[in-house]
C-alpha positions as CSV (number, residue, x, y, z in Angstrom):
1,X,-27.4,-0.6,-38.3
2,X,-24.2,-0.2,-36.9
3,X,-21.5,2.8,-39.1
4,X,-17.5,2.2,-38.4
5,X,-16.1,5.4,-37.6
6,X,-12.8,7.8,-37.6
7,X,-12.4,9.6,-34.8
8,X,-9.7,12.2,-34.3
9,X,-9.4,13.4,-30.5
10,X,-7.3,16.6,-30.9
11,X,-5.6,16.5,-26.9
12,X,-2.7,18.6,-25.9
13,X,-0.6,18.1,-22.6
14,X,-0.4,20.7,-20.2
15,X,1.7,21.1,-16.9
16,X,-0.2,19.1,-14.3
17,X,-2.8,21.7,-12.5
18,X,-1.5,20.8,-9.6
19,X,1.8,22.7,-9.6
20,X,2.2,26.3,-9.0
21,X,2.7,27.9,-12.2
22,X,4.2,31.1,-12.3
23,X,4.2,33.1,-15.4
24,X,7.5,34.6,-16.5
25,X,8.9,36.5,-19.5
26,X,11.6,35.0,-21.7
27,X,13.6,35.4,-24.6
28,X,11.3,34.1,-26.4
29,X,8.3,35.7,-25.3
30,X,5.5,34.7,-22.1
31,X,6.4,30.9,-20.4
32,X,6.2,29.3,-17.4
33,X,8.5,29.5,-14.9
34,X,10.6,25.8,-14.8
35,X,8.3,24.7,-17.4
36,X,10.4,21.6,-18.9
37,X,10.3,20.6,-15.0
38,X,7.0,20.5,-14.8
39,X,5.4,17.4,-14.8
40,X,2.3,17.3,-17.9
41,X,-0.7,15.8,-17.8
42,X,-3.0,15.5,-20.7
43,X,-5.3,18.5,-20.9
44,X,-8.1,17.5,-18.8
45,X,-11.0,18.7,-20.8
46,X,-9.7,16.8,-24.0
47,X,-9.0,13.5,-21.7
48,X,-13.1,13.7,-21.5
49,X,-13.3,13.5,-25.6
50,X,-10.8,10.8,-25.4
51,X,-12.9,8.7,-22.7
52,X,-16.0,9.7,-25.3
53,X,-14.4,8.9,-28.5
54,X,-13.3,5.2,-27.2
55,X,-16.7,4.5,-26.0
56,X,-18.1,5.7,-29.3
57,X,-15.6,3.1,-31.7
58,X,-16.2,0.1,-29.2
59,X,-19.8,0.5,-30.0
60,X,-19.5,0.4,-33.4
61,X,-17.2,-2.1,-35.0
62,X,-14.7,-1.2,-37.3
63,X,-14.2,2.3,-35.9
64,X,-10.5,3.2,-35.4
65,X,-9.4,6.1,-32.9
66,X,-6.7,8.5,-33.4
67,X,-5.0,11.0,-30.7
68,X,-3.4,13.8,-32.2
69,X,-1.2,15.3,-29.5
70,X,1.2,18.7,-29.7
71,X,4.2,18.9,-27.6
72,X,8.0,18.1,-26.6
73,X,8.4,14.7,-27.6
74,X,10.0,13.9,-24.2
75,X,6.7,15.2,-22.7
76,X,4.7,13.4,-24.8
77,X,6.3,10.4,-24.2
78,X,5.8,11.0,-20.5
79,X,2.2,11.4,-20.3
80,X,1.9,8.4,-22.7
81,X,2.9,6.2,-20.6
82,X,-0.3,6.7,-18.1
83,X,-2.3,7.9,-21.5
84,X,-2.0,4.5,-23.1
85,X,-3.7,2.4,-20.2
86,X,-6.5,3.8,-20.5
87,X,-8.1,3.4,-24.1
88,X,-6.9,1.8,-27.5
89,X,-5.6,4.5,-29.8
90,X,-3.2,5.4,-32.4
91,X,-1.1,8.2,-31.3
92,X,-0.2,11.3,-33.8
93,X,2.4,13.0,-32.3
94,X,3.6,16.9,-33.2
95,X,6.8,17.8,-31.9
96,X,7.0,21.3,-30.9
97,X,7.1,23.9,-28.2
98,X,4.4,23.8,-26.1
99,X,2.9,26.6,-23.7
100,X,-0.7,28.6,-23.0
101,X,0.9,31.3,-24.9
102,X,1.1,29.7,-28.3
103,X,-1.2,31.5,-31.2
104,X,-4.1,29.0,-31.7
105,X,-4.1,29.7,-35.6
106,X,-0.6,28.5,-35.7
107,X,-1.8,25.1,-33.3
108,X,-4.6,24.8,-35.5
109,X,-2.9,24.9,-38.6
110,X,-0.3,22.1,-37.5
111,X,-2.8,20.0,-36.1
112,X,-4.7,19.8,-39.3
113,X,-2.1,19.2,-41.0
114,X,-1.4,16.1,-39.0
115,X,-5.0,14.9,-39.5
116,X,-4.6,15.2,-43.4
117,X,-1.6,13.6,-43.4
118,X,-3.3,10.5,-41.9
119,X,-3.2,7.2,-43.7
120,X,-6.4,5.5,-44.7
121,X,-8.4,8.4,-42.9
122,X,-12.0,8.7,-44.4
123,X,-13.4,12.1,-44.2
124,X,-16.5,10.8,-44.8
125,X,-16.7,9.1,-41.5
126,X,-14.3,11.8,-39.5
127,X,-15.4,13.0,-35.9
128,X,-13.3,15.7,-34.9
129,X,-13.3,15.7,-31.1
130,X,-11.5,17.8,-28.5
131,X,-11.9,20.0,-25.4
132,X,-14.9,22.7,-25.8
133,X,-11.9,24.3,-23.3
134,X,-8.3,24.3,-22.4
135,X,-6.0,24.2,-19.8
136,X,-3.3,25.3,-22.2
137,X,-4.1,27.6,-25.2
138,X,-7.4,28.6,-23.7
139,X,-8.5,30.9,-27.2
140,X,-11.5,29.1,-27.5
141,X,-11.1,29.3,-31.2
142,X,-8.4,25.9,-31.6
143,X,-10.8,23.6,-32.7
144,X,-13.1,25.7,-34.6
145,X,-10.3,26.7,-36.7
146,X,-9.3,22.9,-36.6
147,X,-12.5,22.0,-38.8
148,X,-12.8,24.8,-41.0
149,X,-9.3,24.6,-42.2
150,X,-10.4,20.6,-42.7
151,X,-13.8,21.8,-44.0
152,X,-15.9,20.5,-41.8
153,X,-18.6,23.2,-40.7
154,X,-20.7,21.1,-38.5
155,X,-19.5,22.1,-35.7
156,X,-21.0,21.7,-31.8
157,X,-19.6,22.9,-28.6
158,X,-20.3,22.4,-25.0
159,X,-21.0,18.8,-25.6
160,X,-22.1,16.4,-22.8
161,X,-23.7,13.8,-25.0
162,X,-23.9,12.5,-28.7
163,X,-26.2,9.2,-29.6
164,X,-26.0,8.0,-32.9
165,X,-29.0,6.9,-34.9
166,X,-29.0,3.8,-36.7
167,X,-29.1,6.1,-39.9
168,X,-26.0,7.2,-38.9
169,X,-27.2,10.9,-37.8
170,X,-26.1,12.1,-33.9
171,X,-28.1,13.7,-31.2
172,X,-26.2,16.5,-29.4
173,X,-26.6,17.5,-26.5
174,X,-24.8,21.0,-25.8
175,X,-24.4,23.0,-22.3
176,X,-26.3,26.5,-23.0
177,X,-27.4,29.0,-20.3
178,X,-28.6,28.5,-16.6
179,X,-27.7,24.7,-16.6
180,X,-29.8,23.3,-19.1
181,X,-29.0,21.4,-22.9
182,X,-29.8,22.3,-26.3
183,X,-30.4,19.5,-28.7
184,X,-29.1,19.1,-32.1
185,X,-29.0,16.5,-34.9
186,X,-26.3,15.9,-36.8
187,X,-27.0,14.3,-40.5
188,X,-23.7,12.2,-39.9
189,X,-19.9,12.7,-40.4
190,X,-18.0,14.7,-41.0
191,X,-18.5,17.0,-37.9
192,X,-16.5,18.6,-35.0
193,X,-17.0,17.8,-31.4
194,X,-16.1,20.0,-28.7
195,X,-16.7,18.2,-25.6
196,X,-17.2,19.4,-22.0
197,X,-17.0,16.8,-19.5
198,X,-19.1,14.2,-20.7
199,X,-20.8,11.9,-18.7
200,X,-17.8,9.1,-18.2
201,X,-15.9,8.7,-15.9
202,X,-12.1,8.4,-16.0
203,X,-11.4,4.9,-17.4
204,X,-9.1,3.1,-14.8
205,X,-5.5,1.7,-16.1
206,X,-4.9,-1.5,-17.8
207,X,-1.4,-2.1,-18.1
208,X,-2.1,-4.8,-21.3
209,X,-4.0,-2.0,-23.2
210,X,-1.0,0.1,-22.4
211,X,1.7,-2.3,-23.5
212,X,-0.2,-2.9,-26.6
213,X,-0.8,1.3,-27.2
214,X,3.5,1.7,-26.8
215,X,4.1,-0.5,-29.5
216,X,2.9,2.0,-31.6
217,X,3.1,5.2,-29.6
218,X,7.5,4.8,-29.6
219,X,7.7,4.2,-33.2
220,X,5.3,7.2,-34.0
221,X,7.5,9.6,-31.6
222,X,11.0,8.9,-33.1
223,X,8.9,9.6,-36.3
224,X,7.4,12.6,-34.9
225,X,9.2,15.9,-37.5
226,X,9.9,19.1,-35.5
227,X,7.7,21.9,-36.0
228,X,7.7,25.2,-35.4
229,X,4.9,27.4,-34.8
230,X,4.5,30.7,-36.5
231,X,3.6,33.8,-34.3
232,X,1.9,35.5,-36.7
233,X,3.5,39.2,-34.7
234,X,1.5,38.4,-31.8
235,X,3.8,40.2,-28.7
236,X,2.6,39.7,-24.8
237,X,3.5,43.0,-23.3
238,X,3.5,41.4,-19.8
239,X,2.6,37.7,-18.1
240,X,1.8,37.8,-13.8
241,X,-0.4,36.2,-11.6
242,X,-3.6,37.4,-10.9
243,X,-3.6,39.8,-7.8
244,X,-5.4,38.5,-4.5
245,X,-8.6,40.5,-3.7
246,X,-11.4,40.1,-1.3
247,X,-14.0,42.4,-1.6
248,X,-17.6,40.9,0.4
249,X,-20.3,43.3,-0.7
250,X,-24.5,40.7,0.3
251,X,-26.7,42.5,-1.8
252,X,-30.0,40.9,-1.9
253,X,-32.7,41.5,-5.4
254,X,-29.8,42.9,-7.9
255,X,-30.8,42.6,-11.6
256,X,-28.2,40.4,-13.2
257,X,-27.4,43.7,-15.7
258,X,-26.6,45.5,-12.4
259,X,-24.1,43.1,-11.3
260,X,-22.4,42.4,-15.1
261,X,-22.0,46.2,-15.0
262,X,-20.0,46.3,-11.4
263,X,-18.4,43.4,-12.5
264,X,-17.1,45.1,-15.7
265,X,-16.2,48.5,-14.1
266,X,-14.2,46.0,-11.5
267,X,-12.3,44.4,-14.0
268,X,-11.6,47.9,-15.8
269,X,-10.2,49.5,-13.2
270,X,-7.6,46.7,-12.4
């Protein structure tokens, strides 16, 4: 038996990896140095819950997907254009600043928000998916925060694979330690999927999927409301690049507790 679904893929857009990015301080706070010339990407661990979340709906008929995406409208409209070739979605824009130094309470509350404010959304048949990480607000706690403010406390991370049942219940399978999976069953929606890289690959570009997508992806951005994200008092003392090191030590039979220990008094003494 086949279950139509919602499926809301939480993806932000991040400066493209590929660029040197040099953190600076402002006077607003932590940025990037020559960030609005920066050209953004969406975040590549959240592109892999997009990929999973189309593949999901077109298995099951009468699923709709929905990308809810935070940041300059100008960059959003950028990465939209490659975005848009590569599955059928309707685009919730959010219109605000957008860095790795935002608070993720303040993200999640506005991305919520814009899932709520969804019309004809069924919570009944929502899948929250997103990145289990981030190359841009990196807290790890975004989309936890994402379903609990929503209510949803089925909540799996690390996620490679989800099959549904023809009861409409999911098998998860989640990364855990030293490279193996942990399974899970879901009883069904609602639930929250934080995926890792799944196991599609990158869809390639269809130009008629993307014409079709910016029909609806303009209107939604001149629609998109500015919003502004509270801090909440969070202050950054200081932003720089990692220091260069390159320290060789071949130490054969160390207990892992050995090495987390050096490791630790190595980081502490930075």
């Amino acid at each position: 038996m086949l279950h139509a679904l919602h499926i809301v893929v939480c993806a932000g857009i991040v400066p493209d990896p590929l660029q040197t990015l040099e953190p600076v301080t402002g006077a607003n706070g932590p940025a990037l140095k020559n960030e609005t010339m920066l050209p953004a990407v969406l975040d590549p661990w959240a592109a892999s819950a997009l990929y999973e979340g189309a593949n999901l709906v077109a298995k099951n008929p009468g699923s709709k997907l929905w990308l809810v995406s935070m940041g300059p409208k100008a960059k959003l409209q950028q990465v939209m254009m490659t975005v848009a070739q590569k599955a059928t979605f309707e685009l919730v824009p959010i219109d605000s600043a957008s860095n790795g130094f935002a608070d993720a309470h303040a993200t999640a509350a506005a991305v919520a928000d814009a899932i709520e404010g969804i019309p004809g959304l069924e919570k009944t048949r929502l899948l929250i998916f997103g990145g289990w990480e981030s190359a841009s607000r990196g807290a790890g706690v975004t989309l936890q925060v994402v379903g609990e403010r929503l209510g949803i406390t089925d909540q799996f991370m690390g996620v490679d694979q989800i099959e549904m049942r023809e009861d409409g219940s999911f098998e998860v399978l989640e990364r855990v330690e030293g490279g193996k999976h942990q399974v899970s069953v879901c009883a069904g929606a609602p639930a929250v999927f934080g995926w890792a890289t799944g196991n599609l690959p990158e869809p390639r570009g269809n130009p008629q999927i993307g014409m079709a997508n910016m029909r609806t992806v303009m209107p939604a951005l001149q629609k998109a409301k500015p919003t502004t994200l509270a801090d909440g008092g969070l202050k950054f003392v200081s932003a720089t690049l990692p220091s260069q090191q390159r320290q060789t030590r071949v130490v054969k039979d160390l207990a892992p507790e050995v090495i987390a220990a050096e490791l630790v008094e190595w980081i502490g003494a930075e």
